[in-house]
C-alpha positions as CSV (number, residue, x, y, z in Angstrom):
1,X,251.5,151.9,93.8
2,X,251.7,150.4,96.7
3,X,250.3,147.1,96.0
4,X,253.3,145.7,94.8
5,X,254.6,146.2,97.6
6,X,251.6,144.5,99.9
7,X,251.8,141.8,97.2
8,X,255.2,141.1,98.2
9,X,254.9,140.5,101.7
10,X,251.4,138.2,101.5
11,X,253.6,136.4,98.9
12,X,256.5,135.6,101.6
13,X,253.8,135.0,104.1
14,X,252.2,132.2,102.1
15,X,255.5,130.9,101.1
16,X,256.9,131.0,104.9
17,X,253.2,128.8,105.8
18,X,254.0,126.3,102.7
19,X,257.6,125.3,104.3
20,X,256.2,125.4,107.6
21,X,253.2,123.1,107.2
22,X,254.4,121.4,104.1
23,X,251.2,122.4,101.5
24,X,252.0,122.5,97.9
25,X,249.3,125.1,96.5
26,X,246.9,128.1,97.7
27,X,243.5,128.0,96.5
28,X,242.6,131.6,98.4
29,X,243.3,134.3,100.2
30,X,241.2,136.1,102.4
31,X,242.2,139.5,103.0
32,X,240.4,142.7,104.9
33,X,241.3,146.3,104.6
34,X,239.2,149.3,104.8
35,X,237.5,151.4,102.3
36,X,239.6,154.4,103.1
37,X,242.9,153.0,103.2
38,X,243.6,153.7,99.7
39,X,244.4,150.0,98.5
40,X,242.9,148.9,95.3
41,X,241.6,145.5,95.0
42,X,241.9,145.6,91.1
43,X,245.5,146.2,90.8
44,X,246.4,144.2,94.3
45,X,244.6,141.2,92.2
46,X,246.9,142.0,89.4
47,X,250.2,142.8,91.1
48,X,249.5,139.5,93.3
49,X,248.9,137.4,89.5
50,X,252.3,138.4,88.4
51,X,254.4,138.0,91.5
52,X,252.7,134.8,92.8
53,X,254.3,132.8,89.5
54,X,256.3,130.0,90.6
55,X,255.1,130.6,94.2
56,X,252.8,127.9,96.3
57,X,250.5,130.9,95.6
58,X,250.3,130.7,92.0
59,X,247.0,131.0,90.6
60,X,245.1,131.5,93.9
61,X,242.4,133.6,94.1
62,X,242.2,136.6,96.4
63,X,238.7,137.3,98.5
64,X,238.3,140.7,99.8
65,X,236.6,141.7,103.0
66,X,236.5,145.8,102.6
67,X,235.3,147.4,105.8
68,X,232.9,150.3,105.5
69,X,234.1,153.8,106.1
70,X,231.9,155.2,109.6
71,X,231.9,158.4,111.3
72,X,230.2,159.0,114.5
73,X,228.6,162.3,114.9
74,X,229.4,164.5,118.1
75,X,226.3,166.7,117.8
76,X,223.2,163.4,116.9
77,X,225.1,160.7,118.4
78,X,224.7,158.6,115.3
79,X,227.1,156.2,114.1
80,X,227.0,156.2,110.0
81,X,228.1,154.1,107.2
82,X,230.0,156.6,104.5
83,X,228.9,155.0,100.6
84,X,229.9,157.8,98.7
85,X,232.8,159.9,98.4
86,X,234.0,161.1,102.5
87,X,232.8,164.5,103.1
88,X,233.1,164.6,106.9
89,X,229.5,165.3,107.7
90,X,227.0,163.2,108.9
91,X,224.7,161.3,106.4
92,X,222.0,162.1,109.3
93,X,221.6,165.6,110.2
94,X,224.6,167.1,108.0
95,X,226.6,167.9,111.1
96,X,230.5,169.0,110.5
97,X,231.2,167.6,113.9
98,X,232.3,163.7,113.2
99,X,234.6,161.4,113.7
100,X,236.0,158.2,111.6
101,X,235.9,155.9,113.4
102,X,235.7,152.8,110.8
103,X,237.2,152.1,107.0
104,X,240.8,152.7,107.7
105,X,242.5,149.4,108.7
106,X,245.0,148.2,107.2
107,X,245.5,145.1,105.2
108,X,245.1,142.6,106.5
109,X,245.8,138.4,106.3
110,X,242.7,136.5,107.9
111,X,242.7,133.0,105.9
112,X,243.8,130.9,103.6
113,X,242.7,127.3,101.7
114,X,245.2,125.3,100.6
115,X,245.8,121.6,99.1
């Protein structure tokens, strides 16, 4: 479980910002990752609930921007958004010759709102 670990850093991140720029409290996080990289939002919210106690990000909410896994295909040209379950084949003409090219980033820290 990995999350405690990703928990951990957007923890000292947040506290790190709080001495800097002198804010007492974190009303939200705004984070990005992609759909393929094997994070999961339900127990980073729950890993970040417990850790965050006592922290300037106690009881801050956590907004998730998951990016959609895409594979281009080599044989149709198409560039396609994966819903289901990966399968590398294209959605469009069922081609075996794709490429992901989208829904693996990593987490990332885009915003926060603070008080």
């Amino acid at each position: 479980m990995h999350e405690v670990a990703l928990t951990g850093s957007l923890i000292a991140i947040v506290e790190e910002y709080a001495r800097r720029e002198g804010f007492a409290r974190v009303n939200c996080l705004r984070l990005s990752f992609g759909r393929l990289s094997c994070i999961d939002p339900g127990a980073l919210e729950f890993t970040f609930s417990v850790q965050a106690r006592g922290s300037a990000a106690e009881g801050a909410r956590l907004e998730f921007d998951i990016r959609p896994a895409l594979v281009a295909c080599e044989a149709c040209g198409e560039e396609s958004v994966c819903d289901g379950p990966f399968d590398a084949l294209c959605p469009r003409c069922g081609s075996a010759e794709v490429r992901l090219t989208g829904g693996t980033e990593e987490l990332k820290f885009l915003e926060m709102d603070v008080d």
